[in-house]
N, C-alpha and C positions, 0 to 999 in steps of 0.2 A: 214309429220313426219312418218317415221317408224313404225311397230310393236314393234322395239326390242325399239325403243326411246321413245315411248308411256309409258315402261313398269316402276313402282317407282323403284329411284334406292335410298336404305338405309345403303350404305355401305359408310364408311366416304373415302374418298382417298383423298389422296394428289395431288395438279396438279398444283402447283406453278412449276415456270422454275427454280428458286433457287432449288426445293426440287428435280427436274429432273435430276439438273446438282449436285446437291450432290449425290443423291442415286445412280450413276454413276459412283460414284469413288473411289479409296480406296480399291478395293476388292484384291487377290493373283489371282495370271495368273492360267488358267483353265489348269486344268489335261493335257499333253500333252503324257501319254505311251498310246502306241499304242491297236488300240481295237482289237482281236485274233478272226480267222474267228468262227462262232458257228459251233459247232459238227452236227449241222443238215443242215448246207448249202449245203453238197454236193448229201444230201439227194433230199432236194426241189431241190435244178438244176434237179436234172431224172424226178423227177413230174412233174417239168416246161415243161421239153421235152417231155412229156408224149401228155400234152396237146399241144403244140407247133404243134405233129406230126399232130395231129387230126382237130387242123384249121388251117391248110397253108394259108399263109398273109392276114388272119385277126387281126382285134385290138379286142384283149382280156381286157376287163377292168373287174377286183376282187375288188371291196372293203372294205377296212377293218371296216366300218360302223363307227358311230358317238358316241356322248356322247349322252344318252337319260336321260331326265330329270325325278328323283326321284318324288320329288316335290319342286315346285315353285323352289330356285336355288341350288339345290341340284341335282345332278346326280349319278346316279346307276353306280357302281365301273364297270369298261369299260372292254370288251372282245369282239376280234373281230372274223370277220364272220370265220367259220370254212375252210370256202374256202380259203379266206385271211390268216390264220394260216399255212393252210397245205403247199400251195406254198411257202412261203416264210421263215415261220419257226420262226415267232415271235409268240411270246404267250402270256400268264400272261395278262396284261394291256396294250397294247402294239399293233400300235399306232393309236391313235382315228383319225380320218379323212381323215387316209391311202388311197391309192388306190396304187395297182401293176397294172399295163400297161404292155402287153405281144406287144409288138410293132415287128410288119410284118417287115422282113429284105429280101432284095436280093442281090444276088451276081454282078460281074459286068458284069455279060451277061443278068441279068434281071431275074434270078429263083430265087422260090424260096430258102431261107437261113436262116429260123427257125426266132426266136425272140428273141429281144433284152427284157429281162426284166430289169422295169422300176418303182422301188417303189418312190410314189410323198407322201408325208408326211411334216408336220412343223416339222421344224430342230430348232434349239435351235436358241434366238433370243439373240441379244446383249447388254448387262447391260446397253445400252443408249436407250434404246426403252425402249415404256410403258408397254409393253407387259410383258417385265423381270420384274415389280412389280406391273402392275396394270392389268393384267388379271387372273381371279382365273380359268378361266377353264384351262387355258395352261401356265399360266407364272410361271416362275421359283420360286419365294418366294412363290408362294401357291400349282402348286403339283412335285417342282423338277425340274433339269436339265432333257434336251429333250436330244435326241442326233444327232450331227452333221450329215450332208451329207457324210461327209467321212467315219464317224462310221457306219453309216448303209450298207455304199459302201463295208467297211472292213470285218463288222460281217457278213453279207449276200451273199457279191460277185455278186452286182445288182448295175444294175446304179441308186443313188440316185438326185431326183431334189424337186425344193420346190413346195407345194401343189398349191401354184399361179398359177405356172407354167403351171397346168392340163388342165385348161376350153381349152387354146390355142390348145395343142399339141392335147388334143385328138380331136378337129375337124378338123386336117388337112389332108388335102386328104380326107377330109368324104362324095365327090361324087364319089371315085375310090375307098376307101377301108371298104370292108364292118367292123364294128364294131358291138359287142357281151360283153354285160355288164350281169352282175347277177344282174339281180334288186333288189332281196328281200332286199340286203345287206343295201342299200342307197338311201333312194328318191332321196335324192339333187341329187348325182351324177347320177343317170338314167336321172333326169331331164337335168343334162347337155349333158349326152348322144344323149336323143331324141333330144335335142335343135341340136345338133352338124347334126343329122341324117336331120334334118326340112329344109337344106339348100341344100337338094337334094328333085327332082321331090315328092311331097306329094300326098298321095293319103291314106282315108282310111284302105285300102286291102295291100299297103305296111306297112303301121304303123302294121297293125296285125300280117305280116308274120315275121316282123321285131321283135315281141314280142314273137313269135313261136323259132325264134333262139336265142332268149335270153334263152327260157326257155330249151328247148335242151342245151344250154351251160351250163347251172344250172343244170342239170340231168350227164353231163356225167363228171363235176364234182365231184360230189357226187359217181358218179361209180366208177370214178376213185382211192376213199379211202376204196372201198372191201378190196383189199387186202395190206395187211400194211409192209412194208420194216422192216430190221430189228434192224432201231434206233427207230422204230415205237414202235415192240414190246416189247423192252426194256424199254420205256417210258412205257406201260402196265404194264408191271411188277414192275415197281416203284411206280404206281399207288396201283398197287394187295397189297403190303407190307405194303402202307403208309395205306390202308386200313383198312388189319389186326389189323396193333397196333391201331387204331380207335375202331374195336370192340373189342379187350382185354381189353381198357381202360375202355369200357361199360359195359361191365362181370363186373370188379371188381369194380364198380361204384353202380353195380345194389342195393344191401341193399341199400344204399345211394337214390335213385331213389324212392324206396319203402316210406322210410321212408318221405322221403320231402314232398308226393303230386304231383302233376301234375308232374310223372316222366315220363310222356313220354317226356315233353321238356328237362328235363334232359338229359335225353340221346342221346339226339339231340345235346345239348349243346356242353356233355361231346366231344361226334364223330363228332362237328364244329370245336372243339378247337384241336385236330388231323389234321384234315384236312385244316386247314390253318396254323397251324406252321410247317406241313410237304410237302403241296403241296401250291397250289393256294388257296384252299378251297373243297368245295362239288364239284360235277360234277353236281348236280340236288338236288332238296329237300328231303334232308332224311324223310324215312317213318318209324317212331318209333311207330309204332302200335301193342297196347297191350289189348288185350282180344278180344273182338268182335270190336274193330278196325282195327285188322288185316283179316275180313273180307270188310274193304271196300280198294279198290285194289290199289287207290291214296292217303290215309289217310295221310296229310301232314300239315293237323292242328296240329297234336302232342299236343293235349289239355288234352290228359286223365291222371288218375293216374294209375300209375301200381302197380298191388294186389298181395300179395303173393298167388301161386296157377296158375296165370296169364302164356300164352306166350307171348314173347316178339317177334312180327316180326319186324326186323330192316333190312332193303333195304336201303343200303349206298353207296356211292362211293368217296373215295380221287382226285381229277382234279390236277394232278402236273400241274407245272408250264409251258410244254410245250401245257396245253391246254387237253390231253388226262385221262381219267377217266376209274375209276373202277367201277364195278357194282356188285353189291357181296348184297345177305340178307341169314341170319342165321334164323331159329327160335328158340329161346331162352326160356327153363322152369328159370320164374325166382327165384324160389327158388331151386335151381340147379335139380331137378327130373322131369323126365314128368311124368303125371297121368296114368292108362291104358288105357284113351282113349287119349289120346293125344299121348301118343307114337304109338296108332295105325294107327291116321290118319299121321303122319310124317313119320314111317316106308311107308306107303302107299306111300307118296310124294316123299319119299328115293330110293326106288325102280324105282321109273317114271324117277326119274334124270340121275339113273346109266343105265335107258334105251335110254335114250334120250343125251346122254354124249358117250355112246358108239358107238351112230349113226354118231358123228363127225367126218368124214372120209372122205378125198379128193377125189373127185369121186360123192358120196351121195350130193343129195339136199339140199341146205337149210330147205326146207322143209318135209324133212324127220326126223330131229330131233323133230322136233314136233310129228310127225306121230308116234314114237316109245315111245315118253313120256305119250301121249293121249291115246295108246291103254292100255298102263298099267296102268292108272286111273280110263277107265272104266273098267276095268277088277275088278279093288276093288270095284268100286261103283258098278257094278253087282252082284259079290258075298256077300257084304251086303246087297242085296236087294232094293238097293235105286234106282235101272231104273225101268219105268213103267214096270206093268208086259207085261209078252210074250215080249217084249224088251232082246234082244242078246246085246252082244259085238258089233256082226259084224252089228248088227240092227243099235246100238246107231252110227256107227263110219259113218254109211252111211251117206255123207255130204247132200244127198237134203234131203231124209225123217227121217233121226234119229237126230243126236246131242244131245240129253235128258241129256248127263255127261256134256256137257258144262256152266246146272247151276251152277256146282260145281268149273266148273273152265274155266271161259269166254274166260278170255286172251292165246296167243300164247305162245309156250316154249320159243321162242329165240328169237333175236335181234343182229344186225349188232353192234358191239362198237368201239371205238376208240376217235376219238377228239370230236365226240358228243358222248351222254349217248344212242343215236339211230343213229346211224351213219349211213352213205347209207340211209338216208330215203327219200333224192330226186329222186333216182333209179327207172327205169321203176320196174310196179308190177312184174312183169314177170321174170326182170333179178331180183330181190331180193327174191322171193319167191320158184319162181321155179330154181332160180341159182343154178349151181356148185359149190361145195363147192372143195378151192382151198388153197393150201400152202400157208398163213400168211394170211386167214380170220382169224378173231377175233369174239367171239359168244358167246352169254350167253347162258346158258341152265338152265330155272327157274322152274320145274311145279309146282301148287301147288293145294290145297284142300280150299275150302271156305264155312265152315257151319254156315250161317246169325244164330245170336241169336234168330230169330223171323222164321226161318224156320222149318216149321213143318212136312216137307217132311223128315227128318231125324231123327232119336233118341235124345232122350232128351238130352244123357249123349255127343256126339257128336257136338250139337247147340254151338254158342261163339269160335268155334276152328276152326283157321286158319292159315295155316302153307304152306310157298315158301321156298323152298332151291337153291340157282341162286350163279353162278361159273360164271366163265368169261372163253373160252376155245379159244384156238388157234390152225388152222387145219395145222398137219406137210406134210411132203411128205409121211409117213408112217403111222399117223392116229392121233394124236393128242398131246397138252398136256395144261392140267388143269391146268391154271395160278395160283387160287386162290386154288386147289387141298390141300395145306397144312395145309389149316384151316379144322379144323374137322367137320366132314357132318354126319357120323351118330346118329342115338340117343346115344347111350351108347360113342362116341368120343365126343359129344357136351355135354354131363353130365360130363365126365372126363374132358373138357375141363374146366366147368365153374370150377369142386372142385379143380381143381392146380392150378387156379387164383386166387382165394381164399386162398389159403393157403401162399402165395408168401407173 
């Protein structure tokens, strides 16, 4: 017996043949207008061919990864791998146990002739199978109409075949052609993978080298979405707006937040309920941290309440539906004023961004936005006195013997965005960090200031105050432009901003 047969099964179903051949019939003929290719197919074909160039007639297997289980029979709402996304140009929920097959072609003299892409997917099954109403993970009466082989063929411009199909085709030829899977994506399918590879010469030292080229094709993957086309950045941009109205909604929510209790979940709430009536949902867990929670850097309990008197750091992001996210935190006085010390250390933070923002320049490192945020951080923590003494600027910045400003602010300015909230993060260190920064990167630029309530290296009046200001920027041919630039960033725009949402 099985594991899955072992398992109790508590759901009542029907399996008489009478009830087979009822539930069978009777229904109106399926939709039959035609499906319109998606605005982003013609996009993924240049991706496809991107990678196509770079493994000449190998079999490329992407999987779109599986349903993973919540608890017991409950599954976490499905999003597949971002590699699976990017080629193909499916997004949202969309499709669980996919796999694209870049399938090796030659012409008739035997050269190479690029690849045939090949999405294997469960296509919609037929109202006389049990599938159409007695499986909940995939059948139509519990989450929907699937879509046909030809709608996938249509919407994409990819040859569609059924997931059956797969185990076969990708082991053929598997002692003449080498094969290249992303593992992380899919046990199952690496497993049929290696099975398929198990039927050529074994040894060890091949299984390794074999694992070496999977992980290089998972890296140059991820290189490959540096820099983003420009249905790419438009999908940013839709993300930047849906954003926005998330945190406007928050501002004018704030009393409301106060008054309740536990308003940090509030405001999480309010900025979830944004971000899935305008996108897919979050891009990653909102961090609604207020007072000396926004001293801890990942604070996504969202358990506290918010004080009047309090900042509010809120690090959000809207994920539209093609899968791409925004990354945007305001810090927020939630009684619309900062204090004087609180606008001191945010002017402080202000200043670091507009240095670190202006570093974003085709040409310049990626890692030079950092370098230009961190020197005008410790530059303030200097002049207030907060570095050990006899400790310089140029002391502190010194990477083997200083660093001393980095209690205040651990994390790096920037990050790679797009269809993940860290995009690029498969990428050798070297091309992300020390990379060129080139026309349609996409980049955060965050710094910020963190003084632990329990830190006594600081002034009293300074302690519980922490404050990131993070934009999402996009590097042009000519030097940038600040996607999220329209929301107000400084202190006296971010005061004017909360008192006109209030008044509205």
């Amino acid at each position: 017996m099985s594991e899955e047969q072992q398992q109790p099964e508590h759901r009542s179903r029907p399996t008489s043949q009478a009830f087979r051949d009822f539930v069978a019939q009777g229904w109106a003929p399926r939709s039959s207008a035609p499906v319109e290719p998606a605005t982003v197919s013609p996009y993924a074909a240049a991706r496809r061919a991107e990678v196509s160039s770079a493994f000449p007639g190998e079999r490329l297997v992407i999987p779109a990864g599986g349903l993973k289980v919540r608890s017991n029979d409950t599954d976490y709402v499905f999003r597949p791998h971002s590699a699976f996304s990017h080629l193909t140009g499916l997004g949202a929920d969309r499709e669980p146990d996919a796999v694209l097959v870049l399938e090796p072609q030659t012409d008739d003299e035997g050269n190479d002739a690029g690849h045939e892409a090949v999405v294997y997917f469960r296509p919609l099954a037929d109202r006389d199978t049990e599938e159409f109403f007695g499986d909940s993970r995939y059948g139509e009466f519990w989450v929907g109409a699937r879509p046909t082989l030809e709608d996938i063929e249509a919407e994409l411009g990819v040859t569609a075949k059924h997931i059956d199909d797969f185990k076969d085709n990708v082991a053929k030829d598997a002692g003449s052609v080498s094969v290249r899977v992303v593992r992380e994506s899919d046990v199952d399918v690496s497993a049929v993978v290696d099975q398929a590879r198990s039927s050529q010469a074994h040894t060890d030292e091949r299984t390794e080298k074999q694992r070496e080229l999977d992980a290089e094709f998972a890296r140059q993957l991820s290189t490959l979405r540096f820099v983003k086309d420009e249905w790419e950045v438009e999908q940013m941009r839709d993300a930047v707006t849906a954003t926005s109205h998330g945190f406007e909604a928050v501002i004018a929510d704030l009393p409301e937040a106060i008054s309740r209790g536990r308003g940090e979940r509030w405001v999480e709430g309010v900025f979830g309920l944004y971000a899935r009536h305008e996108g897919n949902g979050v891009g990653y867990d909102s961090i609604a941290a207020s007072g000396d929670h926004a001293n801890t850097l990942h604070w996504i309990k969202n358990t506290g309440d918010i004080k009047d008197g309090d900042l509010l750091l809120l690090d959000a992001g809207v994920e539209v539906d093609s899968l791409y996210t925004a990354d945007i935190t305001r810090t927020l006085p939630v009684n619309g004023t900062f204090s004087e010390a609180q606008r001191k250390v945010y002017d402080a933070v202000y200043a670091a961004q507009e240095a670190g923002i202006a570093a974003v320049q085709p040409g310049n490192k990626f890692s030079d936005v950092h370098a230009a945020a961190i020197r005008v951080i410790a530059q303030h923590l200097f002049d207030w006195g907060l570095l050990p003494d006899g400790v310089s600027v140029e002391d502190t910045l010194d990477q083997e013997k200083g660093q001393y400003h980095r209690r205040w602010m651990v994390h790096g300015t920037s990050h790679h965005l797009g269809i993940d909230v860290h995009d690029c993060a498969g990428a050798r260190r070297e091309a992300y960090m020390e990379g060129e920064l080139k026309p349609g990167m996409i980049l955060t630029v965050e710094p910020g200031l963190y003084f632990k309530a329990d830190d006594e290296l600081v002034p009293a009046e300074l302690r519980g105050i922490g404050v990131r200001i993070e934009d999402d920027v996009v590097v042009t041919e000519d030097g940038h432009d600040n996607l999220s630039g329209f929301m107000p960033r400084s202190a006296d725009e971010v005061e004017q901003w909360i008192a006109d949402i209030w008044k509205r």
